[in-house]
C-alpha positions as CSV (number, residue, x, y, z in Angstrom):
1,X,81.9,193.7,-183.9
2,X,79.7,194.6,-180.6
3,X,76.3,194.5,-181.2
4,X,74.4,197.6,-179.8
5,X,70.6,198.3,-179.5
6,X,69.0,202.3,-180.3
7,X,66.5,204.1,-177.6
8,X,65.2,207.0,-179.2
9,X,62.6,208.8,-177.4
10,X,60.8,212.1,-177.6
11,X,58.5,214.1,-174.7
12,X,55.7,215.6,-176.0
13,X,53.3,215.9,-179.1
14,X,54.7,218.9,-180.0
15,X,57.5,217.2,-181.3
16,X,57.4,215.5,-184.5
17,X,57.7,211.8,-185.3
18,X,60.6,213.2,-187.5
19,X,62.7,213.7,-183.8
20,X,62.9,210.0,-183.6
21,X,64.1,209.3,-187.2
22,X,66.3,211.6,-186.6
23,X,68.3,210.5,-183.5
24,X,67.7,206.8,-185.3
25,X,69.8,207.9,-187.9
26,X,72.3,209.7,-186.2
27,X,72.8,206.8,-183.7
28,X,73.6,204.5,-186.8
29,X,75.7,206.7,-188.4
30,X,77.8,206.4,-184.6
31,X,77.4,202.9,-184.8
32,X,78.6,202.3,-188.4
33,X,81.5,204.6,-187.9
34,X,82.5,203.0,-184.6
35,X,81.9,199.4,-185.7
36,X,78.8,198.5,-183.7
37,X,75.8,196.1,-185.2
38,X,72.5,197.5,-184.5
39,X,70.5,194.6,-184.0
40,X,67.2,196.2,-182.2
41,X,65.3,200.1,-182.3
42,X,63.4,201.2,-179.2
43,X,61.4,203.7,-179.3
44,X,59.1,206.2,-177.1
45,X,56.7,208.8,-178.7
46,X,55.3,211.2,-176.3
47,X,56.6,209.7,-173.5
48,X,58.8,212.2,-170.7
49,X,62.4,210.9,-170.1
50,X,61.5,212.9,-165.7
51,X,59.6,208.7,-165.6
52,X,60.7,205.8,-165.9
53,X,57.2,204.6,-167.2
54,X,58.1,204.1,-170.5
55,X,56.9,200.5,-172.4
56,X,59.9,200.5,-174.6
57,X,62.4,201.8,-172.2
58,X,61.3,198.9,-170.0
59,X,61.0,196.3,-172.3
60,X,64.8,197.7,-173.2
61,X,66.2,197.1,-169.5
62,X,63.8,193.8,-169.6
63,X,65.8,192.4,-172.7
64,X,69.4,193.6,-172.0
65,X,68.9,190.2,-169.3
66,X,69.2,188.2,-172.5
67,X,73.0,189.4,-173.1
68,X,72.1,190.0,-176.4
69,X,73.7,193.1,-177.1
70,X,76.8,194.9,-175.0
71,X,75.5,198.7,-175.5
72,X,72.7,200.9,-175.8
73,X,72.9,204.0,-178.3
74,X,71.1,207.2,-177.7
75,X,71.4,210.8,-179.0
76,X,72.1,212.4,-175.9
77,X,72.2,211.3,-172.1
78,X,68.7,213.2,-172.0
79,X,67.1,210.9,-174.4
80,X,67.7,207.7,-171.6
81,X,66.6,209.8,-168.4
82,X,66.7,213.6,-167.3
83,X,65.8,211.7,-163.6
84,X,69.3,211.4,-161.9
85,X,68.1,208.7,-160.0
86,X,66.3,206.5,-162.5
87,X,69.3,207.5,-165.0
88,X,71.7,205.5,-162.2
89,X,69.5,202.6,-161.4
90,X,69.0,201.3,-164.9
91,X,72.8,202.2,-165.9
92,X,73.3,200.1,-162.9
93,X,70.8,196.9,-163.7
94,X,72.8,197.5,-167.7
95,X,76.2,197.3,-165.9
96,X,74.9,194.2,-164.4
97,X,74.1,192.9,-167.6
98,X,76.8,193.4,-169.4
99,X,75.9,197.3,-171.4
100,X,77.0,200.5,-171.7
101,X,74.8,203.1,-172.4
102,X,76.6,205.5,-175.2
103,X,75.8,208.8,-176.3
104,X,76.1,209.5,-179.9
105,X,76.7,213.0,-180.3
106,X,78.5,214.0,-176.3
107,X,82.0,212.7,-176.4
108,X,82.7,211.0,-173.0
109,X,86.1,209.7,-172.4
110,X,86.6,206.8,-169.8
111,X,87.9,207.1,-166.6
112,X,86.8,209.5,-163.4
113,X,86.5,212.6,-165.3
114,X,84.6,211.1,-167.9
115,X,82.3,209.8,-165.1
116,X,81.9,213.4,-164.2
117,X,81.1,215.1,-167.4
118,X,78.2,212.4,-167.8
119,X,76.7,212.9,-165.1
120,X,77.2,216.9,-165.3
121,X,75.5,216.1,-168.7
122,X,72.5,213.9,-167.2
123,X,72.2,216.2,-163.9
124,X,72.3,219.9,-165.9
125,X,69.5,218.2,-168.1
126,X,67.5,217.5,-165.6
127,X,68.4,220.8,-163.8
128,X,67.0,222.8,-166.7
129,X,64.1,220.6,-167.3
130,X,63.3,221.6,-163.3
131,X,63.8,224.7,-164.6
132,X,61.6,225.0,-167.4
133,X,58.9,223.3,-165.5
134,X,59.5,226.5,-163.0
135,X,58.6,228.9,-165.9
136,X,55.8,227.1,-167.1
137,X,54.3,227.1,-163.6
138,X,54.9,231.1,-163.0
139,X,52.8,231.4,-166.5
140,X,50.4,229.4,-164.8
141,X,50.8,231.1,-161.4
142,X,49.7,234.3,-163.5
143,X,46.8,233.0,-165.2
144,X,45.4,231.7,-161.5
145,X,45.5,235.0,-160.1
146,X,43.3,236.3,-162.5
147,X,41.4,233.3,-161.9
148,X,41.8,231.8,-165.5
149,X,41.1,228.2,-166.7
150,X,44.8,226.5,-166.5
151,X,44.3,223.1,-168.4
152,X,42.6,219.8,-167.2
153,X,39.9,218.1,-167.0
154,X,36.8,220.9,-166.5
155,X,34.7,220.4,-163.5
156,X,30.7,218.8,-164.2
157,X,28.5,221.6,-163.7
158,X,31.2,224.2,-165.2
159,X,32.2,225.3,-168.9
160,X,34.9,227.4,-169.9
161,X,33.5,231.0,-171.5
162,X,35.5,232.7,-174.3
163,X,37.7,234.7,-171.7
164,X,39.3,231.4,-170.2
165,X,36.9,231.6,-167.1
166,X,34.8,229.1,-165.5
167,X,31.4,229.4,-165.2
168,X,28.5,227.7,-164.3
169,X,26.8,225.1,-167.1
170,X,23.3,225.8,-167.7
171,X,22.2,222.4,-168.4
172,X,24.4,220.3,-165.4
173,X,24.8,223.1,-162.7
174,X,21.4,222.6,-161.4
175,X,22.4,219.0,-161.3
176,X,25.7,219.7,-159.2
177,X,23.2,221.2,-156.8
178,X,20.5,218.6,-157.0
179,X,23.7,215.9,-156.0
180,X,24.7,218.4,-152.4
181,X,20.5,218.4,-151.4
182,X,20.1,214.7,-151.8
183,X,23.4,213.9,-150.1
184,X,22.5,216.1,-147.4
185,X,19.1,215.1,-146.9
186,X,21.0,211.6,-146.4
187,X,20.5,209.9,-149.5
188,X,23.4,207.1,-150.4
189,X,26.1,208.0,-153.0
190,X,25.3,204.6,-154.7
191,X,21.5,206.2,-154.9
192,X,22.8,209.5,-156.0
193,X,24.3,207.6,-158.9
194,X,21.3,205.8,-159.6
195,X,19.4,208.2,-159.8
196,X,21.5,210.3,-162.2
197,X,21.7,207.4,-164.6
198,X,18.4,206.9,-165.3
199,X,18.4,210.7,-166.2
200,X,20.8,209.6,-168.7
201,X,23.6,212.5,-166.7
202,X,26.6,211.8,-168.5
203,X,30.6,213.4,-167.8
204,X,32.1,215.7,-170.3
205,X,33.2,212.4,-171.8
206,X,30.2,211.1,-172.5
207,X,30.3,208.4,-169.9
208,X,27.9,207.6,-166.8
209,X,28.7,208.9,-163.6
210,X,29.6,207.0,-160.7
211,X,30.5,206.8,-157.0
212,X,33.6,207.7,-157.2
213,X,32.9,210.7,-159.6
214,X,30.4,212.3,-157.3
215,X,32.3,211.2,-154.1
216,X,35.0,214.0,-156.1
217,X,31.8,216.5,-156.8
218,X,30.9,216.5,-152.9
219,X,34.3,216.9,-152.0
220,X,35.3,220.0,-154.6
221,X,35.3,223.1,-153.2
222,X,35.2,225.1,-156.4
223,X,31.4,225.0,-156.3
224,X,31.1,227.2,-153.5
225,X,32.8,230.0,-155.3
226,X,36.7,228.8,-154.5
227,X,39.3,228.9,-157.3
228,X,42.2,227.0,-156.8
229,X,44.9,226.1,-158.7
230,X,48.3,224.4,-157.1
231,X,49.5,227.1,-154.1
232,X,47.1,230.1,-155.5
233,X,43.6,230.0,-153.8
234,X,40.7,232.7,-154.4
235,X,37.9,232.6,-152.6
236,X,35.0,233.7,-154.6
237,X,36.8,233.7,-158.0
238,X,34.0,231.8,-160.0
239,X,30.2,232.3,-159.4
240,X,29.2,230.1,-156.7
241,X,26.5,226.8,-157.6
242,X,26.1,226.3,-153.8
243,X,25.8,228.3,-150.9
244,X,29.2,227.6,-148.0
245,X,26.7,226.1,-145.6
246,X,25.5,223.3,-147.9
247,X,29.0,222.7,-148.6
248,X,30.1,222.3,-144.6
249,X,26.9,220.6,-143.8
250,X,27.6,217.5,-146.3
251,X,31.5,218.1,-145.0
252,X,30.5,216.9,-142.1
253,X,28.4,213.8,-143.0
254,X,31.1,212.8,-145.0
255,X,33.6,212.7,-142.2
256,X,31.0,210.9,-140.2
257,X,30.6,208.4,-142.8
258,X,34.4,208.1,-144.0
259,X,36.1,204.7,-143.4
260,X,39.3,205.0,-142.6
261,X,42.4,204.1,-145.1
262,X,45.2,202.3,-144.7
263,X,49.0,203.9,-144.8
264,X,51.9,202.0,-146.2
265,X,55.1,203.0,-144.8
266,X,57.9,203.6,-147.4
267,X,60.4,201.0,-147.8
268,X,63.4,202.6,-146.2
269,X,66.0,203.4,-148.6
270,X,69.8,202.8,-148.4
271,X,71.4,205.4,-150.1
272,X,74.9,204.2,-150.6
273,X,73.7,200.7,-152.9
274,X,76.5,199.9,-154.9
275,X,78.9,202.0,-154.0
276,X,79.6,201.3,-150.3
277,X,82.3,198.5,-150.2
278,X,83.8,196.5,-147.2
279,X,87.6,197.6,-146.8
280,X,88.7,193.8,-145.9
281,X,87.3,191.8,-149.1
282,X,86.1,194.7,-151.2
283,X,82.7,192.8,-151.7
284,X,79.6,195.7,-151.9
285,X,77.8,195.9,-148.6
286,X,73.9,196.1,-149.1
287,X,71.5,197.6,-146.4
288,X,69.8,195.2,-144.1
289,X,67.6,196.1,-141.0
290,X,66.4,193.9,-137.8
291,X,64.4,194.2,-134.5
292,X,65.6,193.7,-131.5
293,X,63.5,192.4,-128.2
294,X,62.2,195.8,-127.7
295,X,60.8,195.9,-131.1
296,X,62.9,198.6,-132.1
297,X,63.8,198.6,-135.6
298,X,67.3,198.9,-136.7
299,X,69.2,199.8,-140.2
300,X,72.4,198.9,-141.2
301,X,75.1,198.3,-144.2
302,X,76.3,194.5,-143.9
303,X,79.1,193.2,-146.3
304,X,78.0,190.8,-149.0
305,X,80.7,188.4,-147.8
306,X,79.6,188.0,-144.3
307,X,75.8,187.9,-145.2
308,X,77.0,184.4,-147.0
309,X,79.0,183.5,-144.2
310,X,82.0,183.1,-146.6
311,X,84.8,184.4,-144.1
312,X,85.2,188.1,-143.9
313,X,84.9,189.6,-140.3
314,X,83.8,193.2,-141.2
315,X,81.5,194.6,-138.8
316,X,78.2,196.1,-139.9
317,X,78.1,199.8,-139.9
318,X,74.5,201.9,-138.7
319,X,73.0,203.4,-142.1
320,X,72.2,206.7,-140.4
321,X,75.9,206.7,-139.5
322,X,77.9,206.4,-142.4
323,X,75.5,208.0,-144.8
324,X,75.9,211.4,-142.4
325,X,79.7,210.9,-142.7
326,X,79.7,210.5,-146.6
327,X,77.0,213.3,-147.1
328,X,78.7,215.7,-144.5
329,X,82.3,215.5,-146.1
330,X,80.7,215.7,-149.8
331,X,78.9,219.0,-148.5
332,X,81.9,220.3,-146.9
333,X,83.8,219.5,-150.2
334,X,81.3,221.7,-152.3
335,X,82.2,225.0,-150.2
336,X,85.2,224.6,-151.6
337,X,86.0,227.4,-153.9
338,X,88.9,226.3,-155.3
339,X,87.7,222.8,-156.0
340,X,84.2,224.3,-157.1
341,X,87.0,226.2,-159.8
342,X,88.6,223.1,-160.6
343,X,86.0,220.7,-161.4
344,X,84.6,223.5,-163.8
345,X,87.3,223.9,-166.1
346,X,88.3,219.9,-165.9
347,X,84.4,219.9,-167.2
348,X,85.3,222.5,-169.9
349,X,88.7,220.8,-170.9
350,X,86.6,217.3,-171.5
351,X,83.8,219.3,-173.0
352,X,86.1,220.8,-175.4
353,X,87.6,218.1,-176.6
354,X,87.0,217.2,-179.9
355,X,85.9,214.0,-180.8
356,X,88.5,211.1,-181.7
357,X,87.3,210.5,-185.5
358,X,88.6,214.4,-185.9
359,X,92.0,214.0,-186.4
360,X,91.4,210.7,-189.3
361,X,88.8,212.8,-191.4
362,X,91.3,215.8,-191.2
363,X,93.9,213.7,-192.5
364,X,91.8,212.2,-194.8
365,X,91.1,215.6,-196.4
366,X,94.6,216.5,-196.7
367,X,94.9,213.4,-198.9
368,X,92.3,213.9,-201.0
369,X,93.3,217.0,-201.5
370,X,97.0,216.5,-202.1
371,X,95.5,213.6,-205.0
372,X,93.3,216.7,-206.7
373,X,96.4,218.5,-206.8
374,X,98.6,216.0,-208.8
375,X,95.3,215.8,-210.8
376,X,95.2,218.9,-211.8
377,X,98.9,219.2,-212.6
378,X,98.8,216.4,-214.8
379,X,95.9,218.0,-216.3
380,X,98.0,221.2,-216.9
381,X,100.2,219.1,-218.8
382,X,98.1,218.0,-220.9
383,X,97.1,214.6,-219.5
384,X,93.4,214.9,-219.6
385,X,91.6,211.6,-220.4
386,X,88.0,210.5,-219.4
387,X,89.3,208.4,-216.5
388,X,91.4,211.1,-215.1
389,X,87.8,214.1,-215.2
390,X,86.3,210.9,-213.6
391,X,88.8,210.6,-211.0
392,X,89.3,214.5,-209.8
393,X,85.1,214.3,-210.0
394,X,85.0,211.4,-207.3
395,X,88.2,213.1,-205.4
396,X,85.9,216.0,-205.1
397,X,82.5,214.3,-204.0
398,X,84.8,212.6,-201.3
399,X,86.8,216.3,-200.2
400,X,82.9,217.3,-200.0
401,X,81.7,214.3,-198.0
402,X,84.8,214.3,-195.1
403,X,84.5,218.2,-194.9
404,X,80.4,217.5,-194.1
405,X,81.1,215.2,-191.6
406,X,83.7,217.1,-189.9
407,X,81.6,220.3,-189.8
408,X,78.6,217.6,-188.7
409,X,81.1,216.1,-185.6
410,X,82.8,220.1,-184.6
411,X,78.9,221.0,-183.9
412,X,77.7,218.2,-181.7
413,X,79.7,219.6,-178.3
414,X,77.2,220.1,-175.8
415,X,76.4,223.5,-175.5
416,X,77.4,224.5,-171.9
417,X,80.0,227.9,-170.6
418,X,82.2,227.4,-167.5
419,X,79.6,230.2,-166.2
420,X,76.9,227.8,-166.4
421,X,78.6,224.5,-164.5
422,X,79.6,227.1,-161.6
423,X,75.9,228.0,-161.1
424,X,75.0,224.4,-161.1
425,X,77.6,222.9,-158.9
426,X,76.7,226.1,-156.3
427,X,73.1,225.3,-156.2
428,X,74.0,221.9,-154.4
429,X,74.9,224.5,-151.3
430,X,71.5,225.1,-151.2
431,X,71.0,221.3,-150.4
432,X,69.7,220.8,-146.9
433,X,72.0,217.5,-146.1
434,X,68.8,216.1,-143.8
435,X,66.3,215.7,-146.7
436,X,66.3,212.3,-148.2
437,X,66.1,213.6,-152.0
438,X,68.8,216.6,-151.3
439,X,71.5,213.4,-149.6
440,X,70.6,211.2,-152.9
441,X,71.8,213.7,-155.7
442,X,74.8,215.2,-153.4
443,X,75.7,211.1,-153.4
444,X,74.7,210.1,-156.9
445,X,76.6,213.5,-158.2
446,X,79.8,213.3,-156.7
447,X,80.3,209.5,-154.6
448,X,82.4,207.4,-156.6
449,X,83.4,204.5,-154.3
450,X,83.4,204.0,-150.4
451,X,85.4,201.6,-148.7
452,X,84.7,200.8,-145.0
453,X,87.4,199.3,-142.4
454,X,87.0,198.7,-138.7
455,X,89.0,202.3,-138.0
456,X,88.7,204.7,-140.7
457,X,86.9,205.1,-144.5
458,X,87.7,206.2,-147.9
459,X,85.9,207.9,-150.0
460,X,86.9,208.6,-153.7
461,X,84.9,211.2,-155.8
462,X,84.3,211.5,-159.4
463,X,85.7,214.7,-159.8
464,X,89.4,213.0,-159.7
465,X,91.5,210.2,-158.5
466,X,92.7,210.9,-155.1
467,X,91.3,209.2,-152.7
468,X,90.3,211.4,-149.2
469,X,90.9,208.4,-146.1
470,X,89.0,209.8,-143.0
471,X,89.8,208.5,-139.6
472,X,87.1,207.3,-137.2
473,X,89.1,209.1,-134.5
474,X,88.5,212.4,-136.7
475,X,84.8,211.1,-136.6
476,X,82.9,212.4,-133.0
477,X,82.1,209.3,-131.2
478,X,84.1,206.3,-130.6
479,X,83.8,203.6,-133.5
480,X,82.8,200.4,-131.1
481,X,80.2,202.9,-130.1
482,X,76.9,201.2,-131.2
483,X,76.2,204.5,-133.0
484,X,78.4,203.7,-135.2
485,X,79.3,199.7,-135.7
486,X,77.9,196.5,-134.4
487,X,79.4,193.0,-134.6
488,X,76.6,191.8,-136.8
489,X,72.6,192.1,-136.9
490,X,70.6,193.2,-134.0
């Protein structure tokens, strides 16, 4: 029996803490019928499957190290991540460990179209959360233009009135102004705040002000009159608590006074992680980078094998180079009509097939019913007994019972049309194939496997098995050009 831990998770406290019994007891109905021992419950109340900061979902991928269990059951894909990228790096640290992560009510089979369809599932999920988040905003958009209160914390100095407008607080607005004046007049912030604490000035929360609170008050321009929410931006949309040149004359002490703050750079990040592989030993190749004398930093791919110096001769490929090739062809691949056409109804077939426990309870129900039958025969004949109304009562109970869960298993397909998988796989087209985010999804959606040799690469997709080799003499620019390969680190 393969023991099997539940994630059960639900987004916001609209939702009820019935949503998580709910997908419990679904996911052990799944596990009972498939022969799985659930031998841990996570879950996440109020907690939005977009992050990955969720306690129980890490303490999940913490404990999967143990090899404890082999999978983890959830509702639907959406419950473990509506991010396509977080939803493949923890798959990817569970695959490491030795779990799958099963849905309970989207049948997935195995194999490259079943890859597909999951991650149609996990991507359309997070396509329509983007989308509801868009709809949300344009409410929000509407209410800014008319100058309207939108949520959050409310400025000190400002209430909100019964109309859902901002206006200036009796009590701490001639504080807000008291706070510019002293500032100006070159008083400290560390004074400032010293002085509003032994007035007992308190935030909307009740606590003490401090230096970074009225470092924020000196900075906002909403006192001068500016409403701002997001892209919209009024100028005098709320009365004003202090005239413009205050405001630009403490602007400009505070970029006098301002100490500068350090950047951190990024770490760069190489895109094709687990599923570039070298052509000669099939170990992964993981991104490495390197200065050479001129200080110049360089990125590259280098195969596992070589990296431990255990006898592979595979060159090391640029990063910028191969990623370009991968994301070029994919994009190419997606103007495709025809193949646009074809991975839509291959996603329709798999969505419309019923699940495997189908056919059993079917066959179940003709023999129940065949059993009531003979029943009620012998009954016509006279052969009624207590153990025989017993009998037909139970037959009955369990004809009622199969034909529950069938009607239970024929509803949980995932609710998707052909028209609606088109639409999604089109707005990739829309990608723009130099934007670091845009080249992630295009290869996290479709990039199976890539294999590099010294004179050509394959690529295989999820969409199906065949494999697409591309020459490096196809490829502008000669492959011992040090665009392109290097014998090892720089």
């Amino acid at each position: 029996m393969m023991n099997a831990v539940i994630y059960a998770r639900y987004s916001s406290d609209n939702q009820r803490e019935e949503s998580i019994e709910g997908q419990v007891r679904e996911c052990r109905e799944y596990a009972e019928k498939n022969g799985m021992d659930i031998i841990g419950v996570y879950t996440d109340r109020a907690f939005s499957a977009k992050t990955d900061n969720r306690p129980e979902f890490q303490q999940l991928i913490k404990d999967s190290a143990n090899k404890s269990f082999e999978a983890v059951l959830v509702w639907k894909l959406d419950r473990f991540a509506r991010n396509r990228y977080d939803s493949a790096k923890y798959k990817y640290v569970l695959k490491k460990n030795g779990v799958r992560v099963i849905s309970a009510t989207e049948t997935i089979s195995e194999g490259a179209e079943g890859i597909l369809l999951e991650t149609m599932l996990e991507g359309m999920a997070e396509y329509y959360s983007v989308e509801l988040a868009e709809k949300v905003k344009r409410g929000q958009t509407e209410n800014a233009l008319k100058c309207k209160y939108n949520g959050g914390g409310i400025p000190f100095g400002l209430y909100v009135d019964g109309e859902q407008h901002l206006k200036p607080d009796p009590v701490t607005a001639p504080l807000v102004k008291e706070i510019f004046v002293n500032y100006s007049e070159g008083m400290k912030l560390q004074q400032i705040v010293d002085k509003l604490n032994e007035k007992g000035v308190v935030n909307s929360r009740g606590n003490p002000l401090n230096v970074n609170s009225v470092g924020r008050i000196l900075h906002n321009r909403i006192y001068i009159g500016e409403y701002k929410h997001s892209d919209v931006v009024v100028p005098n949309g709320i009365p004003a608590i202090i005239s413009e040149e205050l405001f630009d004359t403490v602007q400009e002490m505070l970029n006098v006074n301002r100490r500068s703050i350090a950047k951190h750079k990024a770490a760069e990040e190489y895109l094709l992680t687990t599923k570039l592989y070298c052509g000669k030993c099939k170990n992964q190749m993981f991104g490495e980078s390197g200065k050479n004398h001129a200080g110049i930093i360089y990125r590259y791919y280098k195969c596992a094998d070589v990296k431990r110096h255990g006898g592979c001769d595979k060159k090391s490929v640029k990063k910028e180079w191969i990623e370009d090739l991968v994301v070029n062809d994919t994009v190419k691949m997606l103007l495709d009509d025809k193949l646009i056409e074809y991975i839509a109804d291959k996603i329709i077939a798999l969505v419309g097939t019923e699940d495997p426990l189908l056919p059993a309870y079917r066959n179940q129900v003709d023999d129940v019913q065949k059993s009531i039958s003979n029943l009620i025969k012998a009954m016509e004949q006279g052969i009624i007994t207590e153990t025989t109304k017993q009998r037909l009562e139970e037959l009955e109970a369990q004809k009622k019972k199969l034909n529950t869960e069938i009607a239970a298993l024929e509803s949980k397909k995932p609710n998707i049309n052909k028209e609606m998988i088109l639409a999604y796989l089109k707005s990739f087209r829309n990608y723009d194939p130099d934007r670091v985010d845009h080249r992630r999804k295009l290869i996290n959606h479709f990039v199976n496997k890539i294999y590099l040799y010294d004179d050509k690469v394959i690529i295989t997709y999820n969409f199906k098995n065949v494999k697409k080799t591309i020459s490096f003499k196809e490829v502008e620019g000669a492959i011992d050009s040090s665009e392109s390969l290097s014998a090892g680190a720089p």
